[in-house]
Backbone atoms as SQL, in Angstrom:
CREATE TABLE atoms (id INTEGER PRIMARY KEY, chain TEXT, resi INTEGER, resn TEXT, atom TEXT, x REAL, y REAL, z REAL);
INSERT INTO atoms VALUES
  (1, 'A', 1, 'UNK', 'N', -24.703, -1.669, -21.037),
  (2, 'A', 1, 'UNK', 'CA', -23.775, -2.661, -21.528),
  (3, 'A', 1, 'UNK', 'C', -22.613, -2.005, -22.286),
  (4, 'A', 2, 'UNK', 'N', -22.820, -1.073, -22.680),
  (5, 'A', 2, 'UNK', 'CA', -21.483, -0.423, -23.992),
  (6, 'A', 2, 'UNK', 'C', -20.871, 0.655, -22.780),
  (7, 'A', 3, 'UNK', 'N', -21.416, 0.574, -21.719),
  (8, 'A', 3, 'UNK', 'CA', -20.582, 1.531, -20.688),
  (9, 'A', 3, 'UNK', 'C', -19.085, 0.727, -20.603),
  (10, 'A', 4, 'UNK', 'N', -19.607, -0.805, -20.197),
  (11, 'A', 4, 'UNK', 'CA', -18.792, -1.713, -19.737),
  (12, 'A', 4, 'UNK', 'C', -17.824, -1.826, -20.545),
  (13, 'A', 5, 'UNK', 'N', -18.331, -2.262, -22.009),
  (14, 'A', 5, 'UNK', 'CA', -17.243, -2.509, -23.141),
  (15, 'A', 5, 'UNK', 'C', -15.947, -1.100, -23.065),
  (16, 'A', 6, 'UNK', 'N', -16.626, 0.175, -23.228),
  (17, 'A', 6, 'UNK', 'CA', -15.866, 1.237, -22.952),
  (18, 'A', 6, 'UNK', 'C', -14.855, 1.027, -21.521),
  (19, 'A', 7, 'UNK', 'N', -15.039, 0.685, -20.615),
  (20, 'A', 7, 'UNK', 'CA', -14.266, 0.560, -20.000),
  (21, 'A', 7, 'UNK', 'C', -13.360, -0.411, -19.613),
  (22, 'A', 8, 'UNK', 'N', -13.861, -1.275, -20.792),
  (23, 'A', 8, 'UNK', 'CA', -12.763, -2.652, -20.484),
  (24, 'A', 8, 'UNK', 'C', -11.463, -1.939, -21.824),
  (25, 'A', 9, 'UNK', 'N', -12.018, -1.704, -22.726),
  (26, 'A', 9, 'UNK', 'CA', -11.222, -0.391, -23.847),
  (27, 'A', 9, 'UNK', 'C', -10.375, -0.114, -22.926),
  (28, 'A', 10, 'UNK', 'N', -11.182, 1.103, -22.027),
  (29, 'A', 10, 'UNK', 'CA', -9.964, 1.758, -21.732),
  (30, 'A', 10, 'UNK', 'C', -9.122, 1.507, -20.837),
  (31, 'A', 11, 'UNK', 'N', -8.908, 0.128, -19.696),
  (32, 'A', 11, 'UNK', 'CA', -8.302, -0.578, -19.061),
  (33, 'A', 11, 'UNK', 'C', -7.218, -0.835, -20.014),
  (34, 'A', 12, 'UNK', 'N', -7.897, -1.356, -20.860),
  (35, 'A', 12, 'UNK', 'CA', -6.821, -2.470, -22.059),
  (36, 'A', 12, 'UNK', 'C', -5.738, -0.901, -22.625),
  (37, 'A', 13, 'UNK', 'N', -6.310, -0.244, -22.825),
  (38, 'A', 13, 'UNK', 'CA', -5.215, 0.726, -23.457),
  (39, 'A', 13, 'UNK', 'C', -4.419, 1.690, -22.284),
  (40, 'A', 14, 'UNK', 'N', -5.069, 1.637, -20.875),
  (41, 'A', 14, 'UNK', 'CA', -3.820, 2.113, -20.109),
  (42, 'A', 14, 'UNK', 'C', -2.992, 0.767, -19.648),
  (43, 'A', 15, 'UNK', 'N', -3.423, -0.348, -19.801),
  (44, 'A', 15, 'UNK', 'CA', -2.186, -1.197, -19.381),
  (45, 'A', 15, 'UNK', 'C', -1.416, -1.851, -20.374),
  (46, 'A', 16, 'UNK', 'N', -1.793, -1.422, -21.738),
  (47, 'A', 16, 'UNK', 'CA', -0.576, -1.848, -22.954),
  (48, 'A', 16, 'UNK', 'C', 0.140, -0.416, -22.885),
  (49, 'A', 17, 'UNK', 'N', -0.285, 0.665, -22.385),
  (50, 'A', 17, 'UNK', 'CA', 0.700, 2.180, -22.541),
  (51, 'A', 17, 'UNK', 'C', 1.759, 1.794, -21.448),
  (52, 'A', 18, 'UNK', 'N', 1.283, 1.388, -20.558),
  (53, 'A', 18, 'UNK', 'CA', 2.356, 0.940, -18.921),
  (54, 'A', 18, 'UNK', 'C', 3.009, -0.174, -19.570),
  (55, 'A', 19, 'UNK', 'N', 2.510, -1.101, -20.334),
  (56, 'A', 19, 'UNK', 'CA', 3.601, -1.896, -20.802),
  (57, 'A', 19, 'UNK', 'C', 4.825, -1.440, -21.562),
  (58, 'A', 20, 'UNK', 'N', 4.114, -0.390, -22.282),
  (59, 'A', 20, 'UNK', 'CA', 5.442, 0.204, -23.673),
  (60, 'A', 20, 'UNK', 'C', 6.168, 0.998, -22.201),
  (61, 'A', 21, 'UNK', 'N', 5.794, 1.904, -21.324),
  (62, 'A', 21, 'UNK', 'CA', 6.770, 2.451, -20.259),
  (63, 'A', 21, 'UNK', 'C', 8.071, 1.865, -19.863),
  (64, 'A', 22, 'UNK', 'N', 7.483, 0.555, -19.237),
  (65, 'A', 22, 'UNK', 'CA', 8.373, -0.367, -18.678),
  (66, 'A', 22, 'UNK', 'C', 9.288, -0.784, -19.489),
  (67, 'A', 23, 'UNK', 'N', 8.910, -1.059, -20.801),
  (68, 'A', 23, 'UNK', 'CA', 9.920, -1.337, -21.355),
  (69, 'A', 23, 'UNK', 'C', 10.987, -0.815, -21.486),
  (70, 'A', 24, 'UNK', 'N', 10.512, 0.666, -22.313),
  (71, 'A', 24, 'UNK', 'CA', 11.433, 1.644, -22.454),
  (72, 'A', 24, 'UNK', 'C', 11.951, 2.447, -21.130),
  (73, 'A', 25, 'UNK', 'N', 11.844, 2.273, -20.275),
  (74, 'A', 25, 'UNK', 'CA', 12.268, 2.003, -19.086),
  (75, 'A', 25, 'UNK', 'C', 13.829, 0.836, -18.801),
  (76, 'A', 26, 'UNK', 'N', 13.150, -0.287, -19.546),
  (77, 'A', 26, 'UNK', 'CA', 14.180, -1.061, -18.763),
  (78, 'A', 26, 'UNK', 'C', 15.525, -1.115, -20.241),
  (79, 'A', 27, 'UNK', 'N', 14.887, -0.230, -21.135),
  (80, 'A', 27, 'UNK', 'CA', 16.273, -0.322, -22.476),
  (81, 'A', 27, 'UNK', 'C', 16.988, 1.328, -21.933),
  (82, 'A', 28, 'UNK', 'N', 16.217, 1.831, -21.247),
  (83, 'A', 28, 'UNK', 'CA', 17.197, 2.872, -20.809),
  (84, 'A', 28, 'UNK', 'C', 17.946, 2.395, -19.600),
  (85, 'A', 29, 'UNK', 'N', 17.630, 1.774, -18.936),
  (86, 'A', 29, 'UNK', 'CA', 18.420, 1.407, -17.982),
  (87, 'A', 29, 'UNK', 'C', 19.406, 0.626, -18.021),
  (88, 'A', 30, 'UNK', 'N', 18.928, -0.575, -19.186),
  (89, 'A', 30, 'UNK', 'CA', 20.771, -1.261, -19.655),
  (90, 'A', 30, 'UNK', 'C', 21.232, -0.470, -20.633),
  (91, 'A', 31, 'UNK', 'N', 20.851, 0.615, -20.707),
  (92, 'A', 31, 'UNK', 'CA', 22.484, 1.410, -22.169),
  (93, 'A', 31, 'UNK', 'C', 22.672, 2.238, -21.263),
  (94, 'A', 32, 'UNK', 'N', 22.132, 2.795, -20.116),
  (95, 'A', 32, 'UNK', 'CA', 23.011, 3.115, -19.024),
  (96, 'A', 32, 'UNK', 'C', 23.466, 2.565, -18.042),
  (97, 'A', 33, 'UNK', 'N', 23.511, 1.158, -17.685),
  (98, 'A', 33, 'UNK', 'CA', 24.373, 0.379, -16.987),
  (99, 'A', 33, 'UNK', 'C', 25.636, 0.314, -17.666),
  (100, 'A', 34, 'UNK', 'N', 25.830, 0.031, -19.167),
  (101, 'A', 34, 'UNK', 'CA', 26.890, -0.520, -19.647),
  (102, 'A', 34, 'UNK', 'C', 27.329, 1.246, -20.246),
  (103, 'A', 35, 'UNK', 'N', 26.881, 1.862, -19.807),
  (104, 'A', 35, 'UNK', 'CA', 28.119, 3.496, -20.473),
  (105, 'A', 35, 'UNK', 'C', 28.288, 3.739, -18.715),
  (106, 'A', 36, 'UNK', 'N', 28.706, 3.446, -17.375),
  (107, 'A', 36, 'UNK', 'CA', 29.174, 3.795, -16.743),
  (108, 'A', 36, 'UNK', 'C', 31.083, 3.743, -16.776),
  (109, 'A', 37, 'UNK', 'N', 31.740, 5.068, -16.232),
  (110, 'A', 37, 'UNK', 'CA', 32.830, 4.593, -16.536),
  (111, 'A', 37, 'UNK', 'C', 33.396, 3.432, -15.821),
  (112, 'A', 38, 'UNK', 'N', 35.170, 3.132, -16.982),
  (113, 'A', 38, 'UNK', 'CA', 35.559, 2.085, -16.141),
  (114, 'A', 38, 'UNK', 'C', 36.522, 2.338, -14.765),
  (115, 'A', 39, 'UNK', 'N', 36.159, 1.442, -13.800),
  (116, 'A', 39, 'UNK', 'CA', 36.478, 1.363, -12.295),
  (117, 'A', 39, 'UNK', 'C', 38.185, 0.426, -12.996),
  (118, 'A', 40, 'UNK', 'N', 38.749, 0.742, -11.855),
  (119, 'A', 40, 'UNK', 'CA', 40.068, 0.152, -11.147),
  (120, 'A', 40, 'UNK', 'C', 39.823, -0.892, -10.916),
  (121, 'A', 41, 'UNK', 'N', 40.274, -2.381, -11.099),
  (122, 'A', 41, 'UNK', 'CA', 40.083, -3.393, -10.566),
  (123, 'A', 41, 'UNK', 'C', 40.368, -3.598, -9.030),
  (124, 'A', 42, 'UNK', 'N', 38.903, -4.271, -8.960),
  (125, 'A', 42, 'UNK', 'CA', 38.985, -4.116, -7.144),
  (126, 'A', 42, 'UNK', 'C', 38.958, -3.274, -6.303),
  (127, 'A', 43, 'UNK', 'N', 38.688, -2.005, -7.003),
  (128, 'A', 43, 'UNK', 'CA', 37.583, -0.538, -6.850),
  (129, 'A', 43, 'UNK', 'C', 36.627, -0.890, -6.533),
  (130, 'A', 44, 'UNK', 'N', 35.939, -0.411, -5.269),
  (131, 'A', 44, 'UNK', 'CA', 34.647, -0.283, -4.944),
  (132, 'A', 44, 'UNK', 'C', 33.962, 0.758, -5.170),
  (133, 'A', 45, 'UNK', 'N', 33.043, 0.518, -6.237),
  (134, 'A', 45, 'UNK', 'CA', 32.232, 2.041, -7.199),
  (135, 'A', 45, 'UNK', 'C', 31.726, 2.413, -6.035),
  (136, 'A', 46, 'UNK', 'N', 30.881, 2.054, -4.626),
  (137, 'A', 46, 'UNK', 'CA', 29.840, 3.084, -3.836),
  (138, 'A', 46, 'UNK', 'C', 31.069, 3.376, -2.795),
  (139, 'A', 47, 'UNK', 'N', 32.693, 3.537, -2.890),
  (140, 'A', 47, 'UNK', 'CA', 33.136, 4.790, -2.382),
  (141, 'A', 47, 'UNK', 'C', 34.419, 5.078, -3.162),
  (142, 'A', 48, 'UNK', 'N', 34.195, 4.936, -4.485),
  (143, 'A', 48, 'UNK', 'CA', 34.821, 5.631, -5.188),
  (144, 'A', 48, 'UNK', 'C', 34.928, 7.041, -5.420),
  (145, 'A', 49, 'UNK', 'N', 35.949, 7.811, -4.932),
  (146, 'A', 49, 'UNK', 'CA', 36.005, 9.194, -5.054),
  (147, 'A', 49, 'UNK', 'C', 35.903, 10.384, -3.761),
  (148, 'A', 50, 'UNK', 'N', 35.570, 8.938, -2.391),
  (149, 'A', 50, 'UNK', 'CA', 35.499, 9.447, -1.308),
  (150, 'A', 50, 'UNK', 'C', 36.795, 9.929, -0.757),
  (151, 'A', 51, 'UNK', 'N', 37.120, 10.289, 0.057),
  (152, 'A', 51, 'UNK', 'CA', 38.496, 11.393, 0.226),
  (153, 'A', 51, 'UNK', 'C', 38.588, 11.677, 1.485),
  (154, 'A', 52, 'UNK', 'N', 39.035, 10.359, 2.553),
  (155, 'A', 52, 'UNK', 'CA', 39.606, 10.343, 3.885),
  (156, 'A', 52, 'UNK', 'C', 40.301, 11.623, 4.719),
  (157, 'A', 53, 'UNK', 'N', 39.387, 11.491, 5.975),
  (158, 'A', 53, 'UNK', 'CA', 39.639, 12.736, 6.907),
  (159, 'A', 53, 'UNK', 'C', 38.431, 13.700, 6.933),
  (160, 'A', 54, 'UNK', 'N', 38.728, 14.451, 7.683),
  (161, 'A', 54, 'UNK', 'CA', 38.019, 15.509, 8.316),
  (162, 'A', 54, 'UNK', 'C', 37.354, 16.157, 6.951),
  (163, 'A', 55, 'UNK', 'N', 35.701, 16.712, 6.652),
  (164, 'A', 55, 'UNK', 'CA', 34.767, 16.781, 5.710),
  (165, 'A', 55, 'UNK', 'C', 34.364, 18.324, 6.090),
  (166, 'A', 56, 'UNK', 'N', 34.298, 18.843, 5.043),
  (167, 'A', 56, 'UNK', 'CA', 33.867, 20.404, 5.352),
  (168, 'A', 56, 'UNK', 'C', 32.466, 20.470, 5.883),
  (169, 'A', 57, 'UNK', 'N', 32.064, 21.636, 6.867),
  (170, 'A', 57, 'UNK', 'CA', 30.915, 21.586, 7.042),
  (171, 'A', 57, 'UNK', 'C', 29.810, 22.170, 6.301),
  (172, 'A', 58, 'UNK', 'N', 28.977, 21.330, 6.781),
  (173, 'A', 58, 'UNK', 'CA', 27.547, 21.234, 5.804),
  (174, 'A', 58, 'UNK', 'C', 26.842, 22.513, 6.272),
  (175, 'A', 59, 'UNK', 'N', 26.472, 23.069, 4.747),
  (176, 'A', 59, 'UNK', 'CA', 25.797, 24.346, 4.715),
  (177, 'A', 59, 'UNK', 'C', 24.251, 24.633, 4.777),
  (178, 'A', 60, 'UNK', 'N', 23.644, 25.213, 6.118),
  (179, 'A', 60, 'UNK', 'CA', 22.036, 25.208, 5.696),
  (180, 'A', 60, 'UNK', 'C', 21.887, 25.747, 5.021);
């Protein structure tokens, strides 16, 4: 019986540690959403910086 209790313990304390993760997870992810720089209005950020024409070749 105290096997069980032990392992309901230690369930309970790896899924409140995955909780604190996620969190701090998701506060790093909005203070780095909002420090990206600022875009050009009506800039499209996924080809911002791309640079039309012929592309050097790719090195193995």
């Amino acid at each position: 019986m105290q096997r069980q209790t032990a392992l309901k313990r230690q369930k309970e304390r790896a899924r409140i540690e995955k909780q604190r993760e996620k969190t701090a997870n998701r506060l790093e992810r909005r203070n780095d959403k909002g420090s990206t720089g600022a875009q050009a209005p009506g800039e499209d950020p996924d080809i911002a910086g791309i640079i039309p024409g012929p592309q050097p070749p790719a090195v193995d």
